[in-house]
C-alpha positions in Angstrom: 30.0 25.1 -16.5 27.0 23.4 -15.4 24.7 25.1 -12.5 25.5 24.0 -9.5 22.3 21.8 -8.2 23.9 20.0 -5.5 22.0 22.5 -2.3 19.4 21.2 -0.1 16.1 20.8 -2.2 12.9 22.9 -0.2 10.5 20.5 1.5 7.6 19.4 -0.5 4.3 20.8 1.0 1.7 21.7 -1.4 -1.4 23.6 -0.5 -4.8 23.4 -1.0 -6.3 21.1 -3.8 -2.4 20.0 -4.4 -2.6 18.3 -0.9 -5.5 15.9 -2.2 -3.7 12.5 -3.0 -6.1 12.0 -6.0 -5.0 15.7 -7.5 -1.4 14.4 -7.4 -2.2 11.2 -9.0 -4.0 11.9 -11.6 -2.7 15.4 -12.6 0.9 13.9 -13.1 -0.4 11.7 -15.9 -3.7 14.1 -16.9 -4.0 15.6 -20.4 -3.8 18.9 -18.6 0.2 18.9 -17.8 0.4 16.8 -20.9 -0.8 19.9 -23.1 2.2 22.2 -21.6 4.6 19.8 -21.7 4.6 19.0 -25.3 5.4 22.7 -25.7 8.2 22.5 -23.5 9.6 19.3 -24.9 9.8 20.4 -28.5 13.6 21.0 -29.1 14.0 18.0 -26.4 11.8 15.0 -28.4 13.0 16.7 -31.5 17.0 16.2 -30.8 16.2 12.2 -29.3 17.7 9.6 -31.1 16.1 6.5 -31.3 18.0 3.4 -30.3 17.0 -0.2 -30.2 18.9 -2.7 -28.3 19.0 -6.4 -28.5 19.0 -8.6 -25.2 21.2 -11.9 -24.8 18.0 -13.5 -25.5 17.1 -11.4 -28.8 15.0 -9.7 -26.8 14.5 -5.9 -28.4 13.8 -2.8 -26.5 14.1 0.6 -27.7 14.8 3.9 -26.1 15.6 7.5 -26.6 18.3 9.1 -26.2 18.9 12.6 -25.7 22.7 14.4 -25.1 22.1 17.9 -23.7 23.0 21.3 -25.3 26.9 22.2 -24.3 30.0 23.9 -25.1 32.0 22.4 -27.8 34.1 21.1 -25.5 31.6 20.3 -22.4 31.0 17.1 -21.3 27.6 15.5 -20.2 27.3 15.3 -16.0 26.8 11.8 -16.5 23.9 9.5 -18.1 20.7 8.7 -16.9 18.8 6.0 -17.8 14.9 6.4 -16.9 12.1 3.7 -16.5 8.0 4.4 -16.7 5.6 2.4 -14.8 2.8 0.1 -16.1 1.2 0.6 -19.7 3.3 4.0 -19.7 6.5 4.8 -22.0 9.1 6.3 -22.2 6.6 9.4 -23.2 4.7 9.7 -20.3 4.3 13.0 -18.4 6.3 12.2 -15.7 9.3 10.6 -17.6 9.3 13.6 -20.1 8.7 16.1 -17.5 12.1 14.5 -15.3 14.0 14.1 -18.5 13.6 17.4 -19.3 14.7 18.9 -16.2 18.0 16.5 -16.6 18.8 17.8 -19.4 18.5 21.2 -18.8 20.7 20.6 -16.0 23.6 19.1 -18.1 22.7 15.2 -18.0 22.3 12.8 -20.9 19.2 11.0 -20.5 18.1 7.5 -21.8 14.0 6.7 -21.8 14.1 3.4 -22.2 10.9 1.6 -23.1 9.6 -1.7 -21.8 8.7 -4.0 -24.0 4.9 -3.9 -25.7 5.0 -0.1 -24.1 4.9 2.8 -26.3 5.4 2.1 -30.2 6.6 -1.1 -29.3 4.6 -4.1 -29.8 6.1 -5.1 -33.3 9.5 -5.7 -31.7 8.8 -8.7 -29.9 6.6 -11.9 -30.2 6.6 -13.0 -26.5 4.1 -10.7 -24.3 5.5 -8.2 -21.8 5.1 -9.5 -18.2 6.9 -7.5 -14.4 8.9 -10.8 -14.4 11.1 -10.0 -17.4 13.8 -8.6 -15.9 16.7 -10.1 -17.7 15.9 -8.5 -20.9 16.1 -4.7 -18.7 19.1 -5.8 -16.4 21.0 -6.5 -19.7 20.1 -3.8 -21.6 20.9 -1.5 -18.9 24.5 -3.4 -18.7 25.0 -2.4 -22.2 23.8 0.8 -22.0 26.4 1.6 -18.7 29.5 -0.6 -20.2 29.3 1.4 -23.2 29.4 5.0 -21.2 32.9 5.7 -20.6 32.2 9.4 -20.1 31.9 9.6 -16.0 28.9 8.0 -13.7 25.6 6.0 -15.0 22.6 6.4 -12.9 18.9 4.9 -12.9 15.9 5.9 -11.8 12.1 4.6 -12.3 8.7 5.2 -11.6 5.8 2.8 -10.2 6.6 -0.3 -12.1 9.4 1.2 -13.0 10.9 2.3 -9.6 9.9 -2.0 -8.6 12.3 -3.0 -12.1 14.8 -0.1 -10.8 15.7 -1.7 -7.4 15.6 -5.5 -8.9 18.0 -4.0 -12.0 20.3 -2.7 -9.1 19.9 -5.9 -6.6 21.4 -7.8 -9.8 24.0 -5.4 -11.1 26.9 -6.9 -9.3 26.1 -10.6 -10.5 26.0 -8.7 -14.2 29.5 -7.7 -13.5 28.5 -3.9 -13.9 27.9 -1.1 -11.7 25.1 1.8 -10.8 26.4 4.7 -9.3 22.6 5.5 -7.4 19.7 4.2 -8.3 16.6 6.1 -7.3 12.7 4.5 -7.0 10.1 6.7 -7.2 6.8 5.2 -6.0 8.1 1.3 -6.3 5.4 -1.0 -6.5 6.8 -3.3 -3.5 4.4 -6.0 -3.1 2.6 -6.4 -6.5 -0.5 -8.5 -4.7 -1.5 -5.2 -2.2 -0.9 -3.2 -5.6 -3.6 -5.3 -7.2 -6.0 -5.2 -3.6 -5.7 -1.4 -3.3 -6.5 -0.8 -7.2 -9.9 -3.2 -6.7 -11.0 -1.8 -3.7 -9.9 2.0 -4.2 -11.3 4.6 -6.2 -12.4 2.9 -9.3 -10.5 5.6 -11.7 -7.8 3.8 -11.3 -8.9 0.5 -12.2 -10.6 1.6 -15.2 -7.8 3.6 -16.3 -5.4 0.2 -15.9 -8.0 -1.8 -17.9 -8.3 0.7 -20.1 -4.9 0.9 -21.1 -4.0 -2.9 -20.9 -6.9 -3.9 -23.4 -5.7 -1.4 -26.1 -2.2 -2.5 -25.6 -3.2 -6.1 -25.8 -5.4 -5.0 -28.8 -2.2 -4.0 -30.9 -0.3 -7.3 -29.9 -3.3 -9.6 -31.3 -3.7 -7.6 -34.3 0.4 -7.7 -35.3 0.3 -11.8 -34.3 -3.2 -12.9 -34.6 -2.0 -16.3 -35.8 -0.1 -16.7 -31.8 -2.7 -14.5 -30.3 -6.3 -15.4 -29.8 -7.8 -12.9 -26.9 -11.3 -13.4 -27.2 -11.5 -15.0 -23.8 -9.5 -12.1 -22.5 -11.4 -9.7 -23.7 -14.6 -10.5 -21.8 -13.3 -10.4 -18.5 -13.3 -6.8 -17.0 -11.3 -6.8 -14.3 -7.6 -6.8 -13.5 -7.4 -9.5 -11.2 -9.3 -11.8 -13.4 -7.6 -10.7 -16.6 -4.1 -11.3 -14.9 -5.2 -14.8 -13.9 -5.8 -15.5 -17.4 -3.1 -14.4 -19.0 -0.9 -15.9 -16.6 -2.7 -19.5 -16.8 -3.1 -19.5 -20.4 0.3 -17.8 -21.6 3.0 -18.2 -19.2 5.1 -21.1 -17.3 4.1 -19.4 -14.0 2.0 -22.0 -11.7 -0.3 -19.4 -10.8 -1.3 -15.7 -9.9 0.2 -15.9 -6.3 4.1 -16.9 -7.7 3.4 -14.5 -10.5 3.0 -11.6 -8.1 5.2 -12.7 -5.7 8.2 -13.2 -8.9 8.5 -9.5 -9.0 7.8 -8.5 -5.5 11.1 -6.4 -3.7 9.2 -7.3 -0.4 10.6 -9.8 2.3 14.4 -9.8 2.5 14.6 -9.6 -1.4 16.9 -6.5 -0.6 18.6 -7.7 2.3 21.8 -8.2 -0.3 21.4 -5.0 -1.7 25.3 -3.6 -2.7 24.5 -1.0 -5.1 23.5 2.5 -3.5 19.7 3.1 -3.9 17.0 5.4 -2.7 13.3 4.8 -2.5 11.3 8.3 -2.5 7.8 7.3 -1.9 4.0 9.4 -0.1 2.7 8.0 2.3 -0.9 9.4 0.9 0.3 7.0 -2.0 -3.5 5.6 -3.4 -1.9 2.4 -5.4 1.1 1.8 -3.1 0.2 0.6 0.4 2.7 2.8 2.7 2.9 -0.4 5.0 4.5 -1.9 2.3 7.8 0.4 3.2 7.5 -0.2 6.3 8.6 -3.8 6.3 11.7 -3.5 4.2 14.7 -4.4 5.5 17.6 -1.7 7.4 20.3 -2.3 5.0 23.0 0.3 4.9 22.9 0.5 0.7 19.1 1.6 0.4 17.5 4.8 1.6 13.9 5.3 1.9 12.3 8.9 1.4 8.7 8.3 2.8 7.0 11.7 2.8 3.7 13.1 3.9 2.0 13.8 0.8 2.3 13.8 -2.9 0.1 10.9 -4.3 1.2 8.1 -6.8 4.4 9.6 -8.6 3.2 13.2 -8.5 4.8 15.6 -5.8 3.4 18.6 -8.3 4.1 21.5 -6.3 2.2 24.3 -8.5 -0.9 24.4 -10.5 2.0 25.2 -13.2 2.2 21.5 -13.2 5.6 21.4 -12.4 7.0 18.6 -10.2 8.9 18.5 -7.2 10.4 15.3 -8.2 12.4 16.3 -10.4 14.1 19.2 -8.2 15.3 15.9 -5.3 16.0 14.2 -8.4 18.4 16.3 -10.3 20.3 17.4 -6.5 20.6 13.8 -5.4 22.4 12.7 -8.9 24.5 15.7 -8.4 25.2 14.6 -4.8 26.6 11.2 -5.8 28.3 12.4 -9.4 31.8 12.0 -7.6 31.2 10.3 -4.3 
């Protein structure tokens, strides 16, 4: 028997330090939590199974999976598949962190990794861009058509929680099904993303930059006959970079239709059939609250807009532990057989 999780989950409302927006942000993903969370994920990262599956298109993306520790004769609650943000992985705090919790809990987890994200770059030629959805909305078919063992749910952060409720807007077309899909800090409208990252708190640029010209690093050194960066390399900002790349190495006519090709803003989900939630602060540094505000009322999609918790944090003790993963773990349970 599993524990039943399925109760009301206690109000977030951290105190002191923990109510400072930048504290959530940056503690989620900070070396601090990261140190502690290793030590809890031994047995975890050491029972994952690395999987890598091929897209229509030949794409490659590999994940981890990881079945929870049952009864001989017990069942997993269901599968979850889970999606990082932005020059994360399927390693990051926050995805281990919520993983952890799931399984724990009695649910088989899948961290899938976007491509040229984690120990990825080798797999695929072609650069990572948000617009690549097909290669994730296929994937994720396989992954659900190939679970015959009860419900399949999906859940993503930042970037992540954006590909999340564009996976479940084109489910139905794919001829598969999501039994909840749940957003956690969805980049909504990529173009106020970039706006609030250049005229925010500069931490957050830097760290962005940071993490995009190591990345890009790897994929010039693996293909350095497709590859020549140079150019890239001198600009040092994100707007200017992203120009670039999208000029100079995609069919996009510009910056504005690349941003807007991945934006869930508008009436993109007016249409919306598969069940989703969108749990999201309105203290949020990196997503512009007013962003929520202008979704549509559609009866299949939820929206969770608290007070506080910061850019994917909601860390409710200097413990480090997150809140997150509490609503997370009691909304699957929820929808498990509804």
């Amino acid at each position: 028997m599993h524990p039943d999780h399925s109760g009301p989950v206690a109000e977030f409302q951290p105190h002191g330090w923990l109510a400072n927006p930048h504290v959530q942000s940056l503690l989620t993903s900070g070396p601090w939590r990261k140190l502690a969370l290793r030590r809890r994920a031994r047995d975890y990262l050491a029972r994952s199974r690395a999987e890598v599956w091929r897209a229509w298109d030949g794409t490659r993306l590999l994940g981890f999976r990881n079945r929870p520790v049952l009864p001989e004769d017990g069942q997993p609650r269901a599968l979850v598949i889970l999606l990082h943000g932005w020059e994360g992985s399927a390693e990051s705090n926050y995805m281990l962190s919520t993983a952890l919790a799931l399984d724990a809990a009695g649910f088989e987890t899948f961290r899938l990794n976007f491509r040229d994200h984690g120990p990825t770059h080798h797999l695929n030629e072609d650069l990572f861009h948000s617009c690549r959805l097909a290669e994730v909305v296929d994937v994720v078919a396989q992954l659900r058509l190939a679970w015959a063992a009860g419900p399949v749910f999906l859940a993503g952060f930042s970037l992540g929680g954006n590909f999340a409720l564009r996976v479940a807007r084109a489910a139905p077309e794919y001829g598969f099904d999501l039994t909840r899909v749940v957003a956690v800090s969805p980049v909504i409208r990529p173009l106020h993303v970039l706006d609030a990252l250049e005229n925010g708190w500069t931490v957050y640029h830097r760290y962005f930059v940071r993490k995009w010209r190591r990345s890009l690093s790897i994929k010039q050194r693996l293909y350095p006959d497709r590859y020549d960066l140079a150019a890239w390399f001198r600009i040092r900002d994100l707007r200017g970079q992203t120009r670039w790349l999208i000029e100079h190495l995609t069919p996009f006519g510009g910056l504005d239709e690349y941003l807007e090709g991945y934006s869930v803003a508008g009436d993109y989900l007016a249409g919306l059939e598969t069940r989703s939630l969108i749990i999201t602060a309105a203290d949020d540094p990196i997503i512009p609250v007013s962003d929520f505000h202008g979704l549509p009322d559609t009866p299949a999609l939820d929206i969770e807009l608290l007070a506080r918790g910061g850019h994917c944090g909601f860390i409710d003790s200097w413990r480090m532990h997150s809140w997150i993963e509490q609503r997370l773990i009691g909304e699957l349970c929820r929808h498990r057989t509804s």
